[in-house]
N, C-alpha and C positions, 0 to 999 in steps of 0.2 A: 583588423590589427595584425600584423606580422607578427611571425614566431620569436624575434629578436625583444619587440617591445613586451611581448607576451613572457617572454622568460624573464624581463627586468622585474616587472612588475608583482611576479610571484616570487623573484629573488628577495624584493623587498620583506617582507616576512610581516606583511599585516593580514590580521584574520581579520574576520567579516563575521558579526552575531546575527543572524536573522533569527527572532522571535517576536508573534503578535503578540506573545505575554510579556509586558514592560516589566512588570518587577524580577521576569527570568531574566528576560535579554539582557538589564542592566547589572545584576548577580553576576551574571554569568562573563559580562564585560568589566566589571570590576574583578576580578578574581583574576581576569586573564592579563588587568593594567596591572595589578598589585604584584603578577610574577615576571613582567617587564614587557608584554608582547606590545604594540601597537594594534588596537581595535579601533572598527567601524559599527557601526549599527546599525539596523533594515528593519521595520515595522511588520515585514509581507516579502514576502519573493518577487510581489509583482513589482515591488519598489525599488532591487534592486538586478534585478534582469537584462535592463537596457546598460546598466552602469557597468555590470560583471563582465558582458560580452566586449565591454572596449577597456576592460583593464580587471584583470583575473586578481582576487589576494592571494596570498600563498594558502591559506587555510580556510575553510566554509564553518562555518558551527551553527545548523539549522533547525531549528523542530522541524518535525512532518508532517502536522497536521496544521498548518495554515488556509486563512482563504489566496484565492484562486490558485495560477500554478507550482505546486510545491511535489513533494513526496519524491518518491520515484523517478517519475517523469523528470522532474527539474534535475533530478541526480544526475541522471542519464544523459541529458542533456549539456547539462556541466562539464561532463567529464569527456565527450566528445569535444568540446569544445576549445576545452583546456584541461587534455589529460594532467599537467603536473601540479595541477590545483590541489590540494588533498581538501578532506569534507569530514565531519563528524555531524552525524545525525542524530540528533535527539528525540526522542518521546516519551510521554506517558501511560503508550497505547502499547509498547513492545512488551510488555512481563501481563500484556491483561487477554491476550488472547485477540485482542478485537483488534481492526485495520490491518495497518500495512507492518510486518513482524522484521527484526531486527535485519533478519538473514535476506528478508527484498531490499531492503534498504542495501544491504552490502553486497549484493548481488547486481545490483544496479548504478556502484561504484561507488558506495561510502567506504569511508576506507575502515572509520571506526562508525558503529552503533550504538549507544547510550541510552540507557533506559532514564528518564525523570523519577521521582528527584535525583538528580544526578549533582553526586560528591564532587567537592571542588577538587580533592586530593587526586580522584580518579580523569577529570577532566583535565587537569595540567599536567600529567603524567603522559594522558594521550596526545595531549599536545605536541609536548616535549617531543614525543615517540615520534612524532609526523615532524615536526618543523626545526626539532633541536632545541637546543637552549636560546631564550631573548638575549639581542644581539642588546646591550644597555650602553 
């Protein structure tokens, strides 16, 4: 993909929910239609990895603990890819001590970290903060 089509496509201003927890991903994608954003959804990182690389959204909203490639790695990866991507990472692992902690995540280009359960007020807010107000 060229850096032209790359910039349209993240101009567009659709976020992207990847969560293997359906009753998150779809909360979490309803919250983001109900304050006007246009959403997609991904079961797995690994489902949408071939799709991301040939058309970037402007926004990531990830958990981190997915099966196969996700965390870190996928961050890192992302963001070399299509640095004007922004991303919010989710988990329920950052306030427990255990895995991969807010600060790797944002270390390795999240822009925000989010601990689960994560407030809807807090989650549109960071939005907002990354992508601006939905364009309606």
């Amino acid at each position: 993909m060229n850096d032209k089509a790359n910039d349209q496509a993240v101009a567009g201003g659709e976020i992207l929910v990847i969560d293997d927890d359906a009753i998150m991903r779809d909360l979490v994608a309803d919250w983001l239609e109900a304050a006007g954003y246009q959403v997609r959804k991904a079961t797995s990182c690994r489902a949408w990895i071939g799709q991301l690389f040939r058309a970037a959204p402007a926004l990531i909203i990830t958990d981190m603990f997915m099966p196969g490639p996700c965390g870190a790695d996928a961050i890192a990866e992302l963001k070399k890819r299509h640095p004007g991507t922004s991303l919010v990472a989710l988990s329920g692992h950052f306030n427990s001590g255990q895995g991969l902690s807010a600060e790797a995540a944002l270390a390795a280009g999240a822009d925000r970290a989010l601990a689960k359960p994560v407030k809807r007020g807090e989650l549109i807010r960071a939005v907002a903060e990354l992508l601006g107000a939905p364009v309606r």
